[in-house]
C-alpha positions as CSV (number, residue, x, y, z in Angstrom):
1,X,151.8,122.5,-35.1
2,X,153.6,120.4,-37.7
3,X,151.3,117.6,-40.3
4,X,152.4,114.0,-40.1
5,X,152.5,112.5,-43.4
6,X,150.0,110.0,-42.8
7,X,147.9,113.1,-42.3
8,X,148.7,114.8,-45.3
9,X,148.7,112.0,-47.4
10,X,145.2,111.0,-46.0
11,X,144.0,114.2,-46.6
12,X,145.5,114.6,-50.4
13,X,143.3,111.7,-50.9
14,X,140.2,112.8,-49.3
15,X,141.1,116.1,-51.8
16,X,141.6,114.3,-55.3
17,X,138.4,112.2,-54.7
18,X,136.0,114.9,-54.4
19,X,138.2,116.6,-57.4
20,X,137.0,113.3,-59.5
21,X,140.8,112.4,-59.5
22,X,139.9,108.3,-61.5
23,X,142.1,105.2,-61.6
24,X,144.3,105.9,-65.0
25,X,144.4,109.3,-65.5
26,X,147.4,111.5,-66.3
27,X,148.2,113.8,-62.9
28,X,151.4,115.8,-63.6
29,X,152.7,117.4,-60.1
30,X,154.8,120.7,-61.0
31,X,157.4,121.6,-58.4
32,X,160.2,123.7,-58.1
33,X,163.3,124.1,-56.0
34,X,161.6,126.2,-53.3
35,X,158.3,123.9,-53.0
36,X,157.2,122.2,-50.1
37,X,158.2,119.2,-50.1
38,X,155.9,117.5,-47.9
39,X,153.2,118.6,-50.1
40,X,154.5,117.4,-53.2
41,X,155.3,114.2,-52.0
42,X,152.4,113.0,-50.0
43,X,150.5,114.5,-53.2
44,X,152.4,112.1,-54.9
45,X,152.1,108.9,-52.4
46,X,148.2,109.8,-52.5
47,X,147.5,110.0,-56.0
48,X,149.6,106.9,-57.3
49,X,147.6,105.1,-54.5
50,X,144.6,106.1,-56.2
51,X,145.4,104.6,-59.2
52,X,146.7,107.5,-61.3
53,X,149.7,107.6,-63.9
54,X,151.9,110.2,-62.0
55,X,154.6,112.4,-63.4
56,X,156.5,114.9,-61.3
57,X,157.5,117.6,-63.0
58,X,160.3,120.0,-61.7
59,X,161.1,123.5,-63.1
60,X,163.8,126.3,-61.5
61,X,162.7,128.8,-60.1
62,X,162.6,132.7,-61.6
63,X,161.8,136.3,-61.1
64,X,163.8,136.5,-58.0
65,X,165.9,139.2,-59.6
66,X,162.9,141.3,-60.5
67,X,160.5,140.9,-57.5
68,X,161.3,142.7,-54.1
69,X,159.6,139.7,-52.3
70,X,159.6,136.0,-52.0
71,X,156.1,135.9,-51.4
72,X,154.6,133.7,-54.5
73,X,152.3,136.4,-55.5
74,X,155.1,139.4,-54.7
75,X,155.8,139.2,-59.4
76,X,153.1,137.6,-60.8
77,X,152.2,135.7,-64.7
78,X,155.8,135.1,-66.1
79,X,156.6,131.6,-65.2
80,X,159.0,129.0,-65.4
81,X,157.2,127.5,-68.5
82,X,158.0,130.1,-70.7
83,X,159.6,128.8,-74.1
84,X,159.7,125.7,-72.2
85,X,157.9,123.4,-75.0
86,X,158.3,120.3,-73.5
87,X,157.4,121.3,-70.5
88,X,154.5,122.8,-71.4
89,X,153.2,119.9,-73.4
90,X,153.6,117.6,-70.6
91,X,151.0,120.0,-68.1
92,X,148.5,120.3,-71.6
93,X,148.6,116.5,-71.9
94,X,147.5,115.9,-68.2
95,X,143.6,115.5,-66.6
96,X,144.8,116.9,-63.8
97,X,147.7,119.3,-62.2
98,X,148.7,119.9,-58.7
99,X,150.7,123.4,-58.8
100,X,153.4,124.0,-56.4
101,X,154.9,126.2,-58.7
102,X,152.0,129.2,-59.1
103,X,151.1,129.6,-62.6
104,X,148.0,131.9,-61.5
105,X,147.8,134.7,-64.2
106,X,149.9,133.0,-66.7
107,X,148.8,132.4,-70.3
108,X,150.5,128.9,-69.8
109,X,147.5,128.6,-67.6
110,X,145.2,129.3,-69.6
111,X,146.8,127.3,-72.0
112,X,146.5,124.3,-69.7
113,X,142.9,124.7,-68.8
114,X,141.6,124.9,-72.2
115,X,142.8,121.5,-72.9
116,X,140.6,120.6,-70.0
117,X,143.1,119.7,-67.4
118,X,141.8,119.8,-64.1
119,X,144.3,122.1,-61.9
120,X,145.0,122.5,-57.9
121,X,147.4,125.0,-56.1
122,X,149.0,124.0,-53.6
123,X,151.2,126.2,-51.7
124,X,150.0,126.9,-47.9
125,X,151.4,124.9,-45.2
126,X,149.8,121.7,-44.6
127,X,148.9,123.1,-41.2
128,X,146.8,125.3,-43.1
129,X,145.4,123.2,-46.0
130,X,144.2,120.5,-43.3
131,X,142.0,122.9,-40.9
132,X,140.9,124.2,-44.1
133,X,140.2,121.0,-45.8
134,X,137.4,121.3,-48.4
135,X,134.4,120.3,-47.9
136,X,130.5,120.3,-49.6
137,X,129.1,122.7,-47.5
138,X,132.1,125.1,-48.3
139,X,131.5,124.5,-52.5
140,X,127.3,124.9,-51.3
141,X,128.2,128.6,-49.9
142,X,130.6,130.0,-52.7
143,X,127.8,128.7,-55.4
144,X,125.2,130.5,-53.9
145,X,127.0,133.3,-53.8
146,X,128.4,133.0,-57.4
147,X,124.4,133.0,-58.3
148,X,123.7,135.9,-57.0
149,X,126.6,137.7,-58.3
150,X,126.5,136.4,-61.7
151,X,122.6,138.3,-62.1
152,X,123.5,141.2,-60.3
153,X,124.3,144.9,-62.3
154,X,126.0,146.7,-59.1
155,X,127.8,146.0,-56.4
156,X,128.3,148.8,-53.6
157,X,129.9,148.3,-50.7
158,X,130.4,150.8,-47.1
159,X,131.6,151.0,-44.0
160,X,131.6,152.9,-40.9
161,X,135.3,154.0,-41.4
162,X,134.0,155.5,-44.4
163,X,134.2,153.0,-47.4
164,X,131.8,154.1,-49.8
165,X,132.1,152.0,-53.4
166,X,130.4,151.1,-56.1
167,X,130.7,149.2,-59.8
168,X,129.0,147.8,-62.4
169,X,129.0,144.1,-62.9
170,X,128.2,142.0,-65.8
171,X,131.2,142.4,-68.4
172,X,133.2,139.7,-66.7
173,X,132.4,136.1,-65.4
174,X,132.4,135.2,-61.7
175,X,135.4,133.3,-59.6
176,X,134.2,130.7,-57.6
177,X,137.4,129.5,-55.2
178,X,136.5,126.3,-53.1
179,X,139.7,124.3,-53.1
180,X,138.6,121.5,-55.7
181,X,139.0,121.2,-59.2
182,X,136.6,119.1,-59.9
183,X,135.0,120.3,-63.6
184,X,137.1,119.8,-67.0
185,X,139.3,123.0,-67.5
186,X,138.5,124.4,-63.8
187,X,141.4,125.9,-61.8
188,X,141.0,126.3,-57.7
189,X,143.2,126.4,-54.9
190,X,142.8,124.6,-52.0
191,X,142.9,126.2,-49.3
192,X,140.3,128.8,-50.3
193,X,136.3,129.8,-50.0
194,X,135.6,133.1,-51.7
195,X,133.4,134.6,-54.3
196,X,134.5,137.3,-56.8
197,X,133.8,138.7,-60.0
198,X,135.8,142.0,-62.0
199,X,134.2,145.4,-62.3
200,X,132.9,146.5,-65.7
201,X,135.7,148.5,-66.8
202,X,136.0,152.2,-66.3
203,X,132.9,151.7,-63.5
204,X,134.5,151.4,-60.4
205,X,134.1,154.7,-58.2
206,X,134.2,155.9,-55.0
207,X,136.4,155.9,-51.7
208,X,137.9,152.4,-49.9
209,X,139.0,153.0,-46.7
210,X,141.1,150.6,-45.0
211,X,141.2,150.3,-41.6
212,X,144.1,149.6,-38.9
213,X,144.2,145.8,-38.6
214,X,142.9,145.2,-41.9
215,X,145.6,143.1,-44.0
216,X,147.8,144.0,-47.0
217,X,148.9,141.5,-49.7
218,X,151.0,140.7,-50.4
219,X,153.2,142.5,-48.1
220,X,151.3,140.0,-45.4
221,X,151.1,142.6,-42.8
222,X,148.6,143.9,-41.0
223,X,147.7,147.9,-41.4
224,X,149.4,150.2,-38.7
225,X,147.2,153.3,-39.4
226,X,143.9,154.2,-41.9
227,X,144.6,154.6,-45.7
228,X,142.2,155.8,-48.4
229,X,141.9,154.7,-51.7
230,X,139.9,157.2,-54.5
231,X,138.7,155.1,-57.2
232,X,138.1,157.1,-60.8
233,X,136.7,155.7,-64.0
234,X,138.3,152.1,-63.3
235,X,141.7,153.2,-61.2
236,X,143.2,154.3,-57.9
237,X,144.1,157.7,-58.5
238,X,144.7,158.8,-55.1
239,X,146.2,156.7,-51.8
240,X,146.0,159.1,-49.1
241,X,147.2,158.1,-45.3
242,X,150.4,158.1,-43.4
243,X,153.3,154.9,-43.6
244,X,151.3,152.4,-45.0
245,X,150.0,154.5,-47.8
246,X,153.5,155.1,-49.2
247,X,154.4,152.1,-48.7
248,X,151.9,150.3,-51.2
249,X,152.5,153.9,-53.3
250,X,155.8,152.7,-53.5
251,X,155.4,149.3,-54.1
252,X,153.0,149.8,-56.9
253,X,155.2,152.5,-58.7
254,X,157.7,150.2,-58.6
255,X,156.5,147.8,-61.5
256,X,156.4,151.4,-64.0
257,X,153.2,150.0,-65.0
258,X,150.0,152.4,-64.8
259,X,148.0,149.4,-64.7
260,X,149.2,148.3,-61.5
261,X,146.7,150.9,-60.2
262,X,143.8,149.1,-62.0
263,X,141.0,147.7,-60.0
264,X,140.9,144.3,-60.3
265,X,138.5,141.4,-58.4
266,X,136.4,142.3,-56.2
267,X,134.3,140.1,-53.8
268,X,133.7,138.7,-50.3
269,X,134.9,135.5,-48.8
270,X,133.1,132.7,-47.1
271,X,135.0,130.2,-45.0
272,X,133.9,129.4,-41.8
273,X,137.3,127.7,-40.5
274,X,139.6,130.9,-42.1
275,X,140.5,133.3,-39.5
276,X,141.9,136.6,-39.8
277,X,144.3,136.4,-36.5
278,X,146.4,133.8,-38.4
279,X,149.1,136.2,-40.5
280,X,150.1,137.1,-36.8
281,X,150.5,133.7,-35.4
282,X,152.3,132.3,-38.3
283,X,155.2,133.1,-40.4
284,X,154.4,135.0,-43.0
285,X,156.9,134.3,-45.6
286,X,155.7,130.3,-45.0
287,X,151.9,131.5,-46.5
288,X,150.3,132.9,-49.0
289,X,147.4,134.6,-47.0
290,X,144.6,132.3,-47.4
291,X,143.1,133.1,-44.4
292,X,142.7,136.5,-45.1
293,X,141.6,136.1,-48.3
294,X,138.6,133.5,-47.2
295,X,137.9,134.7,-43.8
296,X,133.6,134.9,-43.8
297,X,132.4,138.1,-44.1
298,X,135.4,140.0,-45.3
299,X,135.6,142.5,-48.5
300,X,138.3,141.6,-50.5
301,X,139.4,143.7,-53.3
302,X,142.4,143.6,-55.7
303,X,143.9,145.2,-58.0
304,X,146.5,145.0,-61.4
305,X,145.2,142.1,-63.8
306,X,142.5,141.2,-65.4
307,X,144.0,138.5,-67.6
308,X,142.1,135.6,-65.4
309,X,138.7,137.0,-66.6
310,X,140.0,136.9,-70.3
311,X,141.1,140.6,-69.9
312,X,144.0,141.9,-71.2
313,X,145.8,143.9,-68.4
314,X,148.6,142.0,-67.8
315,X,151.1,143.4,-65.1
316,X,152.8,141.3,-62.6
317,X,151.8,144.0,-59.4
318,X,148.8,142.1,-57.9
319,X,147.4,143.5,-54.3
320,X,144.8,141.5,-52.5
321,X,143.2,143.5,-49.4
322,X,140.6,141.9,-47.6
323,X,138.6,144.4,-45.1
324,X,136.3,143.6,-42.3
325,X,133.9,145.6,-40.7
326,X,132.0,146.5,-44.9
327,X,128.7,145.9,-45.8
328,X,128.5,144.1,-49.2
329,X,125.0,145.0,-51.6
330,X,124.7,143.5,-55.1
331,X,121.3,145.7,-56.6
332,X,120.8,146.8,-53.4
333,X,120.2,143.0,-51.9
334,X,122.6,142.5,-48.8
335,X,125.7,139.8,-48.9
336,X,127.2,141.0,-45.6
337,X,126.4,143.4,-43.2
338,X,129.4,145.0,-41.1
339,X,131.8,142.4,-41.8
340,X,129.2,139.3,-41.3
341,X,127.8,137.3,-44.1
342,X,124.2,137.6,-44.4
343,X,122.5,134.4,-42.8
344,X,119.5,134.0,-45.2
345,X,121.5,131.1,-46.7
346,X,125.3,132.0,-45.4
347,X,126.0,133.1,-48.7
């Protein structure tokens, strides 16, 4: 069901305040031609209505040519921004950035934060940003979990389809994803809830199996039949199954890039209003998967870069594959337990 303005634009504010968004500051909204526009504008009513010097910030879109989908995260890292000086100095010179645009595993990114802009993404459907609207509890849940991750040396992780993981942890910091940026230099994307951190490289072993019904990213679809991943010294060396195996084989092969078979974050998500029916209610190609990523309980596991962490694989082929039905350890200590987070303090 469709967002009124009012709505959005009441909900943008109710956003920026708990992101610390103050009377005077510099917020630079970055757009392009396929942005939502409802978005960008009640972002923009909301923000100069708090007070804040607003700039709006427009760039063309690119990679079409190179990507075989329109999904945001279908080619990811090389953004509009590139050689784009002026452009660039505008986002460095801002306290805080809504991104239309996805600069997620861009060094223009980085580049941003380290000035200590604050920086939102912005790219679901309102529909989706409002029932997901951030709030404390939310922020309370992914911090406890981000403790207990950023102590723990292991994570291992089965299931009854036959998921039997395990890494080391501790060579890379943890993501925390609760939909505010509300720290100097912190990135977040509202909608999300989730907890992850990167698996100390060449550590990451075992068997992931996904099930059917389980959802692939970002093709946006939903398994048809089981496919097994082997994980060796850091990589996928193996995708056995039937369709949907070959289908992310070939997906994967076709960046060229050995890295794209990389494991990347892994982690579990935690919101309580994300729902894993909602890639088959909704049009796909009008999300980015947010659901799927956050849905409470899940096991969601990546691979390709690393640059995010401070790493240096940097390959545009990102998958995002959240699983239910896994139970989560980190040193043996329980996080979920066949696809439910662990109530001791809902993690």
């Amino acid at each position: 069901m469709a967002i009124s303005d009012a709505a959005l634009m009441m909900a943008w504010k109710e956003v920026l305040a708990m992101c610390n968004l103050k009377a005077g500051e510099q917020l630079t909204i970055l757009t392009s031609d396929d942005s939502n526009q409802q978005i960008a504008g009640m972002a923009r009513l909301a923000a100069a209505d708090m007070g804040a010097v607003v700039t709006n910030l427009n760039r063309a879109p690119m990679n079409g040519e190179k990507a075989i989908s329109r999904d945001k995260s279908g080619y990811i890292g090389k953004t509009a921004l590139e050689h784009n000086k002026a452009a660039l100095a505008c986002l460095k010179a801002s306290d805080f950035v809504i991104d239309t645009l996805q600069l997620l595993f861009s060094k223009e990114q980085e580049e941003i934060l380290k000035t200590g802009a604050r920086m939102l993404l912005a790219v679901e459907p309102p529909e989706i940003m409002l029932r997901m609207l951030p709030k404390p509890e939310d922020k309370a849940r992914v911090l406890a979990g981000a403790k207990k991750l950023g102590v723990a040396k292991k994570m291992t992780v089965t299931s009854k389809a036959g998921t039997d993981f395990e890494c080391d942890l501790g060579q890379y910091p943890v993501l925390t994803q609760y939909g505010l940026a509300d720290e100097p230099g912190r990135w977040d994307h509202w909608p999300s809830c989730f907890v992850a951190t990167w698996p100390t490289e060449k550590t990451a072993s075992g068997t992931i199996v996904i099930e059917e019904g389980d959802i692939l990213l970002p093709m946006k679809m939903y398994a048809r039949s089981p496919v097994t991943f082997t994980v060796e010294n850091g990589y996928v060396t193996k995708i056995d199954g039937g369709f949907d195996a070959e289908f992310l084989r070939r997906f994967m092969d076709s960046f060229d890039d050995p890295e794209a078979y990389a494991m990347a974050h892994v982690g579990w998500g935690l919101h309580t209003r994300a729902h894993w029916t909602v890639l088959g209610l909704t049009n796909p190609e009008a999300q980015l998967g947010m659901d799927a990523r956050s849905f409470a309980g899940n096991f969601l596991f990546s691979t390709g870069p690393n640059t995010e962490a401070g790493g240096t694989r940097d390959v545009p082929c990102h998958l995002d594959i959240p699983l239910r039905n896994c139970s989560l350890s980190l040193d043996g200590e329980a996080m979920t337990k066949d696809g439910k987070v662990v109530p001791a303090d809902q993690r």
